[in-house]
C-alpha positions in Angstrom: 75.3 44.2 113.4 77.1 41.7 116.1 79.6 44.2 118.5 82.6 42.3 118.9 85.2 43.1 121.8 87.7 44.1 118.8 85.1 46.8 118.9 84.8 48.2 122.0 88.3 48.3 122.3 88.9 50.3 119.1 86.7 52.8 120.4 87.5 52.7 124.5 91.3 53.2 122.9 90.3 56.0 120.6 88.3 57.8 123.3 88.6 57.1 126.7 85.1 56.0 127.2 84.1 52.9 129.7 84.0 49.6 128.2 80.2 49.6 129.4 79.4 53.0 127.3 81.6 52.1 124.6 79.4 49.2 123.9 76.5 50.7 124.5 77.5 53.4 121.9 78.6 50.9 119.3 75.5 49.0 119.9 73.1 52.2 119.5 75.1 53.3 116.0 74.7 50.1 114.7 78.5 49.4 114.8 79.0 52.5 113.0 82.6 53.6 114.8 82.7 57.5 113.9 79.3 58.1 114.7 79.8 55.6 118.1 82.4 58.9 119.3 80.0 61.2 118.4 77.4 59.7 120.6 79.5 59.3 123.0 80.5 62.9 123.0 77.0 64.0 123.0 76.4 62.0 126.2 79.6 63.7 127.6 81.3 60.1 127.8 84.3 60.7 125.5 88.0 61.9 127.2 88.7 62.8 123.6 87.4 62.5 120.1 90.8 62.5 118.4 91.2 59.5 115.9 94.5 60.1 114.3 97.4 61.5 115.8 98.4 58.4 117.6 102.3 57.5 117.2 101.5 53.8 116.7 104.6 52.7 114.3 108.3 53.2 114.1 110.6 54.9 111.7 111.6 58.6 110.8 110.4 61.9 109.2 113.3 63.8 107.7 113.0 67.2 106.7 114.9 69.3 103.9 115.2 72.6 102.7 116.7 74.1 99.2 115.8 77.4 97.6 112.4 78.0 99.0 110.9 74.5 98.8 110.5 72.1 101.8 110.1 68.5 102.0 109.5 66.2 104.8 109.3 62.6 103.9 108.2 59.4 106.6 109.9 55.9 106.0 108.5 53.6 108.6 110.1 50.3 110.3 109.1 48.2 112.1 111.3 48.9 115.3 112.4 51.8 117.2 115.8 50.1 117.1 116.1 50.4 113.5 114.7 53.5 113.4 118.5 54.3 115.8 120.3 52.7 113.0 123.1 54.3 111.3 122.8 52.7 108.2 118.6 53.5 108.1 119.1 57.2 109.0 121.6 57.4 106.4 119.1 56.1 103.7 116.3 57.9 105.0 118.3 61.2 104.8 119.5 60.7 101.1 115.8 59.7 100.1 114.7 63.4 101.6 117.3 64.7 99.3 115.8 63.1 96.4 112.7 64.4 97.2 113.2 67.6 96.9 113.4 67.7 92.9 110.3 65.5 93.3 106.2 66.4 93.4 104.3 63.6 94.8 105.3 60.1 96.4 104.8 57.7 93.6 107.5 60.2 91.8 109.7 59.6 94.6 109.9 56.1 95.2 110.8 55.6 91.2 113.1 58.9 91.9 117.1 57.5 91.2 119.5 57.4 94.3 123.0 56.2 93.3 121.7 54.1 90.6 118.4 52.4 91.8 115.6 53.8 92.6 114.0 54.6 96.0 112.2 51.9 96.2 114.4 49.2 95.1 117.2 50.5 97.8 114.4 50.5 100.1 113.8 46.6 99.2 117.5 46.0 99.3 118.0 47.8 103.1 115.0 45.0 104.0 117.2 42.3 103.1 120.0 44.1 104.8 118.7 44.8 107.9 115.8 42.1 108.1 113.0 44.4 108.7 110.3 45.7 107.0 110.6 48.8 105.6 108.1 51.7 103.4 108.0 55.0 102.2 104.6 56.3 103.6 104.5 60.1 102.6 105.6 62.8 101.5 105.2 66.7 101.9 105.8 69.6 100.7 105.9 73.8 101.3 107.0 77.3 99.3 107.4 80.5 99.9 110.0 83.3 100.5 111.2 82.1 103.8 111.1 77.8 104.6 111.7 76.6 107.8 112.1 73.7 109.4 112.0 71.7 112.8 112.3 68.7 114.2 111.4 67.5 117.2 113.5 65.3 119.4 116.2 64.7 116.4 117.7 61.6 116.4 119.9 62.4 113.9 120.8 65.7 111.7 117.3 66.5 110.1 115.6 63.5 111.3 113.0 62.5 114.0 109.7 61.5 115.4 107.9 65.0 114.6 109.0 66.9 111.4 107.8 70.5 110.7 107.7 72.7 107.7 106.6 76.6 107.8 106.1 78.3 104.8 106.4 82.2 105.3 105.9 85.2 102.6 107.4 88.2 104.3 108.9 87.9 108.5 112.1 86.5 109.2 113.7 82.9 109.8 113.3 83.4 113.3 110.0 84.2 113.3 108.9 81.0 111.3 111.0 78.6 113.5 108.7 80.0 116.3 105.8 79.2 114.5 107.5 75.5 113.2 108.1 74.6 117.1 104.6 76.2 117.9 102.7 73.4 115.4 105.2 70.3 116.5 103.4 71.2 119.8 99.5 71.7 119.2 99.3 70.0 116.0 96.8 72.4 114.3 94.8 70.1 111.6 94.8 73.2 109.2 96.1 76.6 108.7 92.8 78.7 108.6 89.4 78.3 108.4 89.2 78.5 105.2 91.5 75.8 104.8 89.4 73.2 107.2 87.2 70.9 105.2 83.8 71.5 105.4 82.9 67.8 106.6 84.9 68.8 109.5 83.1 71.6 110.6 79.6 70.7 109.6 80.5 67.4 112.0 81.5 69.6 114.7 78.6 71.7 114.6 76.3 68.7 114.7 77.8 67.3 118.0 77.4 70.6 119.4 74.2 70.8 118.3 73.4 67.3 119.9 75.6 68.6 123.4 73.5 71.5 123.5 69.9 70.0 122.9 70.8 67.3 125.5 71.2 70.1 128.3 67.4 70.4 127.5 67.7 74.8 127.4 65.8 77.1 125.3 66.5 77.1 122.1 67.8 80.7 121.9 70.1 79.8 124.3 71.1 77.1 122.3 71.8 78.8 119.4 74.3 81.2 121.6 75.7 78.4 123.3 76.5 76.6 119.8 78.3 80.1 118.4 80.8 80.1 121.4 81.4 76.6 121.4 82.1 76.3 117.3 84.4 79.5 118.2 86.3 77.6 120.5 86.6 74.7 118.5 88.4 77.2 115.6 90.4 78.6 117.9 91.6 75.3 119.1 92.2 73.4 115.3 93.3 76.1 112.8 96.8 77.2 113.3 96.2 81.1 112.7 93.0 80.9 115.4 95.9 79.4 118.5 97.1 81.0 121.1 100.8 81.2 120.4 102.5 79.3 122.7 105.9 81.5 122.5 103.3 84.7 123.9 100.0 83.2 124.9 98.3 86.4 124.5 98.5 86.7 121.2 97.4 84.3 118.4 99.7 83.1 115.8 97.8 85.3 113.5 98.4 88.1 115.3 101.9 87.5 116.1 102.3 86.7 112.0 100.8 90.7 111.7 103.2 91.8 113.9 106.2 90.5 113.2 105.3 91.3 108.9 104.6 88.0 108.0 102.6 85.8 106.1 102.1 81.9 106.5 101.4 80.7 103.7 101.7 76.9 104.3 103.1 74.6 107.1 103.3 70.5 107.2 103.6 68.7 110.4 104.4 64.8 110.1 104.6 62.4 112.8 106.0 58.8 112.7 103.3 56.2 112.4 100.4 59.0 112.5 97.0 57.5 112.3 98.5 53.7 111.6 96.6 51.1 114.4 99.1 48.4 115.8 97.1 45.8 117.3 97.8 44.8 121.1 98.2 41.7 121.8 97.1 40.4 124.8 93.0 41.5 125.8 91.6 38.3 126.9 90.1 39.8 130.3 88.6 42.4 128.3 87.0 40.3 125.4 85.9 37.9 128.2 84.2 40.7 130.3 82.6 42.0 126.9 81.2 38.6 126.1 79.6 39.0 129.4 77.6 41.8 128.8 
């Protein structure tokens, strides 16, 4: 498979790598981009591994809360300027309304507000405003207790980061600990029960290659994957974190003490995980073509 510059600058943006190793990686994987990160993790050449996360689109996540059910709801734009505008933020904060009475995202956008539905006012604020506009996701959390945050609020119930915490049990207080806690360290799952197998079968691989590359015993090995794939829980599942509010405890621990359960939480960020492509790379396609 050719390896274009597009390429290697896909993957030198997604993991910090040289441009050098980042081709060589694409080149030895066959173009194959996931398992061009892993290689370059198991030769040590990757600043980071993480794919999605990566505010890369405007807009705002809303949040709501109404007898023990949660929402937080994304409508992108195109511009952070819009994203300020009174008349968006107003739309997007009636459409999180709406979604509370609502299950899925396809049942929102045909939802009603004021006589049309979600979408169609969405369609009509395009023509308004002159920008492009869409209702990307949806979200949403029970339990006894629902709390939410929101981080860096533009506006009442609206921002880049939107939280939602779930608790069975504890106390309001305890859960809006926990909701700024995830805005911060973005867990990708609750427990480790909850993280999908793919996940953690692809870990364990890498480590497996990371720890056969450092050329040790095989028993060694096997000790030296254990602590690692511990690490790697303790540093993705929510209840496995060190709580940031008391760093010696982990949010698990801090859920026992404080007599509560967290039974879900939802953590949305504008324009997670959608690539905008940069313009201007002709140095770097023209040192790529070089070789």
């Amino acid at each position: 498979m050719a390896i274009t510059a597009a390429m290697v600058k896909q993957l030198r943006d997604t993991t910090g790598a040289g441009m050098m190793d980042a081709k060589k990686a694409l080149t030895e994987t066959d173009g194959d981009m996931d398992a061009a990160v892993d290689w370059l993790r198991t030769k040590g050449l990757a600043k980071a591994a993480k794919k999605s996360g990566r505010t890369a689109a405007e807009g705002l996540v809303a949040v709501k809360v109404a007898n023990g059910k949660g929402v937080a709801v994304e409508v992108n734009a195109e511009t952070d300027f819009v994203a300020k505008n009174a008349e968006f933020q107003d739309m997007v904060t009636r459409i999180a309304e709406v979604a509370i009475d609502v299950d899925d995202i396809e049942a929102l956008a045909a939802a009603d507000m004021g006589g049309k539905s979600v979408a169609d006012t969405i369609t009509d604020k395009i023509a308004t405003i002159g920008e492009n506009m869409s209702l990307r996701r949806m979200a949403a959390v029970e339990g006894e207790t629902v709390v939410s945050y929101v981080h860096n609020a533009a506006a009442e119930g609206m921002g880049k980061i939107g939280v939602l915490v779930a608790l069975n049990g504890g106390d309001a207080a305890f859960g809006k600990q926990v909701a700024m806690h995830i805005a911060a360290t973005n867990p990708a799952a609750l427990d480790e029960a909850s993280l999908d197998n793919a996940v953690v079968e692809k870990e364990r691989q890498v480590q497996i290659d990371i720890a056969r590359e450092s050329g040790k015993p095989e028993q060694v090995i096997e000790k030296m994957i254990e602590g690692r794939m511990k690490k790697f829980m303790s540093e993705v599942t929510l209840m496995g974190q060190s709580f940031v509010i008391n760093p010696d405890l982990t949010v698990g621990a801090a859920a026992e003490e404080a007599g509560a359960k967290i039974a879900a939480f939802v953590r949305l960020e504008v324009g997670e995980g959608i690539e905008v492509e940069k313009e201007d790379f002709a140095e770097e396609v023209a040192k790529a073509a070089q070789g």
